[in-house]
BAKOLKE-665221 format. One record per residue (C-alpha): residue number from 1; residue in three letters; chain; x, y, z. Coordinates in steps of 0.001 Angstrom, whole numbers, padded with zeros to 6 digits, always signed. Each point is the difference from the previous one (the first is absolute). Layout:
// BAKOLKE-665221
@nr: NUM rest: Ala kette: A px: X py: Y pz: Z .
...
//
This chain:
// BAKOLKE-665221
@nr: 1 rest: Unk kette: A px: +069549 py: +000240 pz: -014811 .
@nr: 2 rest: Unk kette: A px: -000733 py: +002926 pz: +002161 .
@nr: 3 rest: Unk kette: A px: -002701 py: +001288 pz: -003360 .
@nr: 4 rest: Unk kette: A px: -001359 py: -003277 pz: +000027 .
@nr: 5 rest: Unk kette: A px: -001055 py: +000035 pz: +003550 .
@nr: 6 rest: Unk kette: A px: -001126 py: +003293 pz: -000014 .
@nr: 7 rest: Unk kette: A px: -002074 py: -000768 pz: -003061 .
@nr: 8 rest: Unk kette: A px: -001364 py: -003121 pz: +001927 .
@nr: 9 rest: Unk kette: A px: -001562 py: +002210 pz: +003154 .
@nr: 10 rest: Unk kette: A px: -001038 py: +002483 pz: -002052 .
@nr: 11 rest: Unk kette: A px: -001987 py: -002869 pz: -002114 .
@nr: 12 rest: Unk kette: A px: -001005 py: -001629 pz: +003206 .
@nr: 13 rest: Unk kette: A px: -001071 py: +003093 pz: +001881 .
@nr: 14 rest: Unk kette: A px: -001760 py: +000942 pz: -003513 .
@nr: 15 rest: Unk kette: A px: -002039 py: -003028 pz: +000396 .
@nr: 16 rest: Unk kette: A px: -001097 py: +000103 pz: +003564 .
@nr: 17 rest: Unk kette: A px: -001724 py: +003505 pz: -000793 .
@nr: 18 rest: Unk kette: A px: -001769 py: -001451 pz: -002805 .
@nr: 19 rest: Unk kette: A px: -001278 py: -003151 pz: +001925 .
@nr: 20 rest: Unk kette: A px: -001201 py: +002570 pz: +003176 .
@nr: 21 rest: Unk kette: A px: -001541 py: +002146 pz: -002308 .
@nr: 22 rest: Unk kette: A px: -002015 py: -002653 pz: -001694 .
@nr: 23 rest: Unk kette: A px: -002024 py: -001446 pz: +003762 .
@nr: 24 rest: Unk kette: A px: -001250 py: +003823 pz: +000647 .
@nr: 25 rest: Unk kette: A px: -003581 py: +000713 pz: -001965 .
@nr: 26 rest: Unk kette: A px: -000319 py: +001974 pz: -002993 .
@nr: 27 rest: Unk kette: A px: -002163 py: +001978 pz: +001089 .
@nr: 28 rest: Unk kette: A px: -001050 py: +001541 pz: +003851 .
@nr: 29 rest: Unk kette: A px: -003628 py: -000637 pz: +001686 .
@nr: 30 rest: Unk kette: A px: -001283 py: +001964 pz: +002163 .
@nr: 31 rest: Unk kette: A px: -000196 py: -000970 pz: +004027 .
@nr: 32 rest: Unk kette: A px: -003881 py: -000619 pz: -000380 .
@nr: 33 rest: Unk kette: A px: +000577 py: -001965 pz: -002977 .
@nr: 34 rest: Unk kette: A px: +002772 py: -002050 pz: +001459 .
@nr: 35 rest: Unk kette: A px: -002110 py: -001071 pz: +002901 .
@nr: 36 rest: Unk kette: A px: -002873 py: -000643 pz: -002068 .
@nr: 37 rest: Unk kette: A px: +001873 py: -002393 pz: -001968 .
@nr: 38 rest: Unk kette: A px: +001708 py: -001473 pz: +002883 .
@nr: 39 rest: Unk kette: A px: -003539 py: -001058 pz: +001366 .
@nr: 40 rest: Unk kette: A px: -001848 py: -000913 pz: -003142 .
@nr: 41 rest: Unk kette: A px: +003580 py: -002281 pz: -000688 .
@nr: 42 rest: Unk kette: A px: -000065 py: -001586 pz: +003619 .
@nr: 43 rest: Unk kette: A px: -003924 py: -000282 pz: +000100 .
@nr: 44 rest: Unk kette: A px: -000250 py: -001815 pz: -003920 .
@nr: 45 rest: Unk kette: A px: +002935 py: -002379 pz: +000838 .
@nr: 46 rest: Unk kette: A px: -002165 py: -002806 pz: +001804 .
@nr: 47 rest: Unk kette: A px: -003029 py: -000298 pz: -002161 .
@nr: 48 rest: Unk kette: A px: +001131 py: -000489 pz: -003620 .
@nr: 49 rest: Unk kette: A px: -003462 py: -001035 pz: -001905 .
@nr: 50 rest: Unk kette: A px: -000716 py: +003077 pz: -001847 .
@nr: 51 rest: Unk kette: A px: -003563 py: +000096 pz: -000701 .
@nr: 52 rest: Unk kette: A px: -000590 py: +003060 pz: -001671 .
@nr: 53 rest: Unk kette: A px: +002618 py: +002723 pz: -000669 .
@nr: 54 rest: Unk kette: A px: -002670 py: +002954 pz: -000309 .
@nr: 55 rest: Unk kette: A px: -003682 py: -000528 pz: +001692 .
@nr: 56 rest: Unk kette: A px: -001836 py: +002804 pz: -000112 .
@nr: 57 rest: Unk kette: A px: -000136 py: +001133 pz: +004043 .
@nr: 58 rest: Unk kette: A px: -002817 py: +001762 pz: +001216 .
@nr: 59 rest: Unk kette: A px: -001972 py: +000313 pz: +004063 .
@nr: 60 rest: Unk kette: A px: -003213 py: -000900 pz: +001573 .
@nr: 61 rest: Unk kette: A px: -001551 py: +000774 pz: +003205 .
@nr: 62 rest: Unk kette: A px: -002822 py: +000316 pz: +001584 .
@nr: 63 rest: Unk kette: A px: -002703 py: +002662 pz: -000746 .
@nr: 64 rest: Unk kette: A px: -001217 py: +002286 pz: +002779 .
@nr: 65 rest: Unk kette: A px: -003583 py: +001300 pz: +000083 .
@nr: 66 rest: Unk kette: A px: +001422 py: +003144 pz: +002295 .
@nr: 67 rest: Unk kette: A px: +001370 py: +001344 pz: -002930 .
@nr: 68 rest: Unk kette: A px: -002771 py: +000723 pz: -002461 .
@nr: 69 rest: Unk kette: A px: -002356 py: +002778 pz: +001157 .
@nr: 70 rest: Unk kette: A px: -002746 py: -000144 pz: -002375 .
@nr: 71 rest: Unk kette: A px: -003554 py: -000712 pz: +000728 .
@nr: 72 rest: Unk kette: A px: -000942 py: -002339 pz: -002469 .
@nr: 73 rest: Unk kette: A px: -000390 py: -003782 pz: +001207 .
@nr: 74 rest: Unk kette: A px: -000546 py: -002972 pz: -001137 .
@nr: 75 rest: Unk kette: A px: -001191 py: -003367 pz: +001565 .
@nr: 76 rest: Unk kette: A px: +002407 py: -002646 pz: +000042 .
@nr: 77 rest: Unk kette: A px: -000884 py: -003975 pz: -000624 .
@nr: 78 rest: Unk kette: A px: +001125 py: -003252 pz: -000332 .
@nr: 79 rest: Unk kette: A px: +000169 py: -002742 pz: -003205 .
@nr: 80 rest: Unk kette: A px: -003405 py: -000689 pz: +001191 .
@nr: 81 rest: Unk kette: A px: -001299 py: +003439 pz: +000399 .
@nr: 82 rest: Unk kette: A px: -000443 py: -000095 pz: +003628 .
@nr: 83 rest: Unk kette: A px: +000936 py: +003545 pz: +001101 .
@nr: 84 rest: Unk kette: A px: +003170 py: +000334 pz: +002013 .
@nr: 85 rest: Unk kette: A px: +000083 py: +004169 pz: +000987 .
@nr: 86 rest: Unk kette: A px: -000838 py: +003228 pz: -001214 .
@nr: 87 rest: Unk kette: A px: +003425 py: +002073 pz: -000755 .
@nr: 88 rest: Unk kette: A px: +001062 py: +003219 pz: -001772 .
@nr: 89 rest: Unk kette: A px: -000022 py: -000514 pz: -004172 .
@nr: 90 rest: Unk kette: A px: +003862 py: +001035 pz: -000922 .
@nr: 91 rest: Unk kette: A px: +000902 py: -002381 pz: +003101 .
@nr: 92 rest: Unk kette: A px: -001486 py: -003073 pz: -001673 .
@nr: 93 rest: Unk kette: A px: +001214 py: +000927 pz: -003429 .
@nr: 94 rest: Unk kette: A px: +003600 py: -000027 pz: +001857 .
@nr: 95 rest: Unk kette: A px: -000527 py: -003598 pz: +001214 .
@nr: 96 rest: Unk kette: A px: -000991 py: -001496 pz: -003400 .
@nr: 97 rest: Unk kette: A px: +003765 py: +001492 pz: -000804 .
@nr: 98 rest: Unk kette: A px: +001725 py: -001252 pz: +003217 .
@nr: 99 rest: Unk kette: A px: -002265 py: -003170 pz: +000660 .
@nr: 100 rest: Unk kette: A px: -000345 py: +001020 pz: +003663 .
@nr: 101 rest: Unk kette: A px: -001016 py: +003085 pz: +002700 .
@nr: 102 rest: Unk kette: A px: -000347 py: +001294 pz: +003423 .
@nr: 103 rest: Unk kette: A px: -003652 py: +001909 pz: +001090 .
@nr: 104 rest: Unk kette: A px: -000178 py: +002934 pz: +001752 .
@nr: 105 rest: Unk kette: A px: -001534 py: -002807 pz: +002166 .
@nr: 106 rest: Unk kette: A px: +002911 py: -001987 pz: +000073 .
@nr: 107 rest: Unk kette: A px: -001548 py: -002867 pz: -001951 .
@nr: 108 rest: Unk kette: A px: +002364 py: -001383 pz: -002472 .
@nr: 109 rest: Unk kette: A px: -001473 py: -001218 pz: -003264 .
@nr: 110 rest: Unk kette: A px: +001871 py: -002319 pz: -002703 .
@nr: 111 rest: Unk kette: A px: -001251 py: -000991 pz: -003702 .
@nr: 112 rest: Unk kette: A px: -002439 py: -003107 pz: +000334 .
@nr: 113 rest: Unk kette: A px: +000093 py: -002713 pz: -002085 .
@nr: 114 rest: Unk kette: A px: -001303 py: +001314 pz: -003577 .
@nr: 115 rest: Unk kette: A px: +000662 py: +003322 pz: -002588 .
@nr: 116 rest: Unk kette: A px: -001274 py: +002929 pz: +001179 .
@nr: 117 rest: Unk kette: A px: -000932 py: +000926 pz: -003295 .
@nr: 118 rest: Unk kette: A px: -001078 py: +003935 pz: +000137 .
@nr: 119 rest: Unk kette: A px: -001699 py: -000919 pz: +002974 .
@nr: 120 rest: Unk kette: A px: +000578 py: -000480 pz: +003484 .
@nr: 121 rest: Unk kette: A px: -000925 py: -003080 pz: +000607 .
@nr: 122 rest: Unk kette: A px: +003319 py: -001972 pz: +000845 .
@nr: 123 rest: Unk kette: A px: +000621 py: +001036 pz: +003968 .
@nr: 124 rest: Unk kette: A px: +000029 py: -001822 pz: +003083 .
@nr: 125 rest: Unk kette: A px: +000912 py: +001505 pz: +003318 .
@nr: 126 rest: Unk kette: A px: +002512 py: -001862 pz: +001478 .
@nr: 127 rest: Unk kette: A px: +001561 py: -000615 pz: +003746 .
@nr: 128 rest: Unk kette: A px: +002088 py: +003043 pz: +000822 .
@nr: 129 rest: Unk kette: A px: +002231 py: -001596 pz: +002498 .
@nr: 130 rest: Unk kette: A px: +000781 py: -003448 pz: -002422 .
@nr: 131 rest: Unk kette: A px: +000529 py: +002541 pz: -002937 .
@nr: 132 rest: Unk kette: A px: +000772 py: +003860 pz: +000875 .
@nr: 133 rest: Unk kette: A px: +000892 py: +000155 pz: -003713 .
@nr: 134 rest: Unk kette: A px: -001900 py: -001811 pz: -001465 .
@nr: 135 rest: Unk kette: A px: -000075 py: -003528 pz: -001959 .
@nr: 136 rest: Unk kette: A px: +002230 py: -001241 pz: -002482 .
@nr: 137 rest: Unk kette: A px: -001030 py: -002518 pz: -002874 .
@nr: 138 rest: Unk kette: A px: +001629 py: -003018 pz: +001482 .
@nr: 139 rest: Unk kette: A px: -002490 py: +000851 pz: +003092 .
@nr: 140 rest: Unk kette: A px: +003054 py: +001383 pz: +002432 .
@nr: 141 rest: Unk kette: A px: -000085 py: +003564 pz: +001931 .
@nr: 142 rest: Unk kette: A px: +001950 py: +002296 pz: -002571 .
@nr: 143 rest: Unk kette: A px: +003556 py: +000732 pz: +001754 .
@nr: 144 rest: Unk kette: A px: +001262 py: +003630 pz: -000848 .
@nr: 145 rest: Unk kette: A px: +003340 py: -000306 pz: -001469 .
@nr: 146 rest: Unk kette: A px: +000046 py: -003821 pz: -000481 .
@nr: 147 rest: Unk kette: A px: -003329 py: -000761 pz: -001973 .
@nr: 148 rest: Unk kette: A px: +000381 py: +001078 pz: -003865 .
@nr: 149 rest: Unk kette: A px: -002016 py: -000899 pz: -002549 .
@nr: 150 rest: Unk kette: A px: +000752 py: -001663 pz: -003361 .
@nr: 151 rest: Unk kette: A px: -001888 py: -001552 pz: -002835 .
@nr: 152 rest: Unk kette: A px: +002358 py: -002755 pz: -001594 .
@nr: 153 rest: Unk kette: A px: +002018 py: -001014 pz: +003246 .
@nr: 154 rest: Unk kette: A px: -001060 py: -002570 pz: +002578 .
@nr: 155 rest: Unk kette: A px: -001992 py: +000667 pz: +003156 .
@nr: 156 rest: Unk kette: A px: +002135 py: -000562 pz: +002804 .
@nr: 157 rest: Unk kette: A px: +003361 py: +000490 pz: -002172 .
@nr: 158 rest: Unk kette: A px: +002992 py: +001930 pz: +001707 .
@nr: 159 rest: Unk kette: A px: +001516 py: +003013 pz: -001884 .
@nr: 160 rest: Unk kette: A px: +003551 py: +002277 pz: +000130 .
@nr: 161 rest: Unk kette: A px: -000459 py: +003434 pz: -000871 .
@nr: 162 rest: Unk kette: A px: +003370 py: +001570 pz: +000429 .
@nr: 163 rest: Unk kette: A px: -001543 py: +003337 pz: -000550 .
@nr: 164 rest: Unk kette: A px: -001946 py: -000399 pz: +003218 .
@nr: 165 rest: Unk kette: A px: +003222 py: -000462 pz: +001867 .
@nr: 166 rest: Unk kette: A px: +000624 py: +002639 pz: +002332 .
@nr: 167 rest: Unk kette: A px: -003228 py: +002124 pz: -000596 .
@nr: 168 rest: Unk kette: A px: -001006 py: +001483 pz: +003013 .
@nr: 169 rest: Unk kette: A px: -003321 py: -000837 pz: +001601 .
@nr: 170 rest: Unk kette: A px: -002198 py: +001809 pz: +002411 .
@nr: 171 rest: Unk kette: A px: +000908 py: -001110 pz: +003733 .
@nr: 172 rest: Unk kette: A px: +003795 py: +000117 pz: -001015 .
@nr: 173 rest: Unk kette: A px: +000110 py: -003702 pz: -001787 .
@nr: 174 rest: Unk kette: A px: +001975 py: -000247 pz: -003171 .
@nr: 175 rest: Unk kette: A px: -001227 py: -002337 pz: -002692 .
@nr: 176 rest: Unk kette: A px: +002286 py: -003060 pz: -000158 .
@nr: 177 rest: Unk kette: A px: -001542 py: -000654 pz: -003975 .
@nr: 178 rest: Unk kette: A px: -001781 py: -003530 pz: +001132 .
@nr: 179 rest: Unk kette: A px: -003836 py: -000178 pz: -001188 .
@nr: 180 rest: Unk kette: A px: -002802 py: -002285 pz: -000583 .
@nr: 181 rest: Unk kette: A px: -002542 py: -000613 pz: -002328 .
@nr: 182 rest: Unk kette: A px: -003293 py: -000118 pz: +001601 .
@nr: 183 rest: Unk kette: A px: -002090 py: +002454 pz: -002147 .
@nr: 184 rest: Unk kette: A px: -001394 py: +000203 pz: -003782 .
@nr: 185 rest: Unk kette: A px: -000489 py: +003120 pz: -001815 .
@nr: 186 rest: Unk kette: A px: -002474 py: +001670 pz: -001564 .
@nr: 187 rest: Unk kette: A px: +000235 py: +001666 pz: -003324 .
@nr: 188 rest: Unk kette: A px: +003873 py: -001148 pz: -000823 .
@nr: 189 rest: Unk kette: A px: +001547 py: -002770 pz: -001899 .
@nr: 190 rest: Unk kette: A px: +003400 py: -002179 pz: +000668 .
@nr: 191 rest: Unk kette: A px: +003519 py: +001574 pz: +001009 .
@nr: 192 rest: Unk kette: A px: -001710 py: +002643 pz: +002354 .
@nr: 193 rest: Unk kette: A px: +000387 py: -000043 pz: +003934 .
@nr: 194 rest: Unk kette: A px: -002596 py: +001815 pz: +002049 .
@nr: 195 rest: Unk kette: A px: +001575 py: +000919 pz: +003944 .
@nr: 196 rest: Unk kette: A px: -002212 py: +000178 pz: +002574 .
@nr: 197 rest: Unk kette: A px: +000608 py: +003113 pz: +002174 .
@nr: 198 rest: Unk kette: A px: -003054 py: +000119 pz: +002485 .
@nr: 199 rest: Unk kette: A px: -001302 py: +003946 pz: -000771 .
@nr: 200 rest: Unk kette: A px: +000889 py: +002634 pz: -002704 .
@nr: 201 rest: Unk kette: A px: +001886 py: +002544 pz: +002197 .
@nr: 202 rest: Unk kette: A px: +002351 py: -003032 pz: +000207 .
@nr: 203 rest: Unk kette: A px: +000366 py: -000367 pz: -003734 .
@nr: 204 rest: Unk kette: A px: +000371 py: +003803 pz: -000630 .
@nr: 205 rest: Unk kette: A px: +003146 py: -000898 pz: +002653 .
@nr: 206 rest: Unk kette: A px: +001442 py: -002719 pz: -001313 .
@nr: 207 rest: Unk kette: A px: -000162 py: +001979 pz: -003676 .
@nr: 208 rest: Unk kette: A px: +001888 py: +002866 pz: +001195 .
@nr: 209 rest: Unk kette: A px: +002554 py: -001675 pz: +001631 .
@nr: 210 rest: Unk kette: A px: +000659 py: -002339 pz: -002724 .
@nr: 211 rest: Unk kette: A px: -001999 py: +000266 pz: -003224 .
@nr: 212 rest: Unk kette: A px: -000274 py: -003654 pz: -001250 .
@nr: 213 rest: Unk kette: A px: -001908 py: -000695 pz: -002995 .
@nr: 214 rest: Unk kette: A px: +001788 py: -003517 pz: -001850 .
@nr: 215 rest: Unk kette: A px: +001858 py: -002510 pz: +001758 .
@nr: 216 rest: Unk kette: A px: +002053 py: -003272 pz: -000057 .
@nr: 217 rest: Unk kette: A px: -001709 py: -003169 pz: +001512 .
@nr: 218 rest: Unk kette: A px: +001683 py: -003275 pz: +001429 .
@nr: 219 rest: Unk kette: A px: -001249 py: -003067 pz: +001448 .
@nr: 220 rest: Unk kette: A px: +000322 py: +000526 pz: +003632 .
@nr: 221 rest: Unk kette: A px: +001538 py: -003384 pz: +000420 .
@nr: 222 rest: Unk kette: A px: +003803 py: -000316 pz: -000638 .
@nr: 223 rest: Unk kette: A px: +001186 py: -003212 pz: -001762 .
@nr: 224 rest: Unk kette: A px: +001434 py: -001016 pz: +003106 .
@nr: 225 rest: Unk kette: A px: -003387 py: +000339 pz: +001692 .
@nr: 226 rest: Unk kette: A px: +000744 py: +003117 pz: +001972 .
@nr: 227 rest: Unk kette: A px: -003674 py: +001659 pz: -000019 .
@nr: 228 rest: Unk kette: A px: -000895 py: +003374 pz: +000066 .
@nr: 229 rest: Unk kette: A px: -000963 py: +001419 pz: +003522 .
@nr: 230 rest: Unk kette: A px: -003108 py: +001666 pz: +000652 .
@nr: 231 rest: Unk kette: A px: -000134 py: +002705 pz: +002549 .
@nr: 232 rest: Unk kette: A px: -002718 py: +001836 pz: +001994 .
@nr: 233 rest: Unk kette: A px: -000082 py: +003233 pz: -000545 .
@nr: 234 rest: Unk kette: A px: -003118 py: +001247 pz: +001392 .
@nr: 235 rest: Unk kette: A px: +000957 py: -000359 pz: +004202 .
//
């Protein structure tokens, strides 16, 4: 009898390891990794609409006549050829790429209406204190850090980038992953998200903190009709 309970508790005891041993992971992550999973698992959990699993991510911002020195310029005009400003060469080349700038005058200028073609014929100055950063195609100011631009989603749709959550932001904001669609790109196709970040010093920031080049896209409205929140991160 005295066997048979032995045998029993060594059985039972035999079991209980197994079962305790079984909840732990198979394998350890690291403390960075552990919180970054923690996040990206608490951040996903509201917005389940996967869009895209990989878009190509990439940054825009506005281009800054203060930082190209050469001498060659070039006259700047509008869809109808009406001149808009004189300004340095390699600066105007950068806005046809970014689709706006800041003069050493303090003039903003935004793509007009048309192509520019090889030409540069597809400016307009705009108001500087309505759009500091220029225009976006659905005709609002661009927002850094909320505007991005896409080619096959809606204008005015909410996204959830988990991979934004977190990332620090100049004035000591962190990203909370909410964006909006408010811009159109130029020279890209579908699954591809351009993020407006205001200047390029900002963007060589951003990169070195956190280099992000694909990411996961949800609908930034929840099934339950939670919506994404859009912050200001600019005061």
């Amino acid at each position: 009898m005295f066997k048979s309970l032995a045998f029993l508790l060594i059985l039972t005891f035999t079991l209980m390891i197994a079962t305790l041993s079984l909840s732990f992971p198979t394998s350890q992550l690291s403390a960075d990794e552990l919180i970054s999973s923690t996040i990206e698992r608490r951040a996903t959990s509201p917005f389940t609409k996967l869009i895209s699993n990989k878009s190509v991510f990439t940054y825009y911002w506005v281009a800054n006549e203060v930082d190209h020195k050469s001498n060659s310029v070039v006259t700047l005009k509008d869809c109808k050829k009406r001149t808009v400003a004189t300004v340095n060469r390699d600066f105007a080349i950068e806005m046809k790429t970014e689709g706006s700038g800041r003069g050493k005058s303090g003039d903003v200028f935004n793509f007009d209406d048309c192509s520019c073609g090889s030409s540069f014929n597809c400016f307009v100055r705009l108001d500087k204190k309505k759009f500091p950063f220029g225009l976006a195609a659905n005709g609002n100011a661009l927002r850094p850090f909320i505007t991005v631009a896409a080619n096959d989603l809606r204008p005015g749709q909410l996204l959830f980038i988990p991979a934004l959550v977190d990332l620090a932001l100049p004035g000591g904001k962190r990203h909370n992953g909410c964006v909006i669609v408010e811009d159109r790109g130029h020279g890209f196709g579908g699954k591809h998200i351009d993020f407006f970040v205001a200047s390029e010093s900002t963007y060589k920031t951003l990169d070195k903190q956190k280099s992000i080049t694909n990411v996961q896209v949800f609908d930034g409205t929840a099934p339950g009709g939670k919506k994404c929140t859009l912050q200001n991160y600019t005061v």
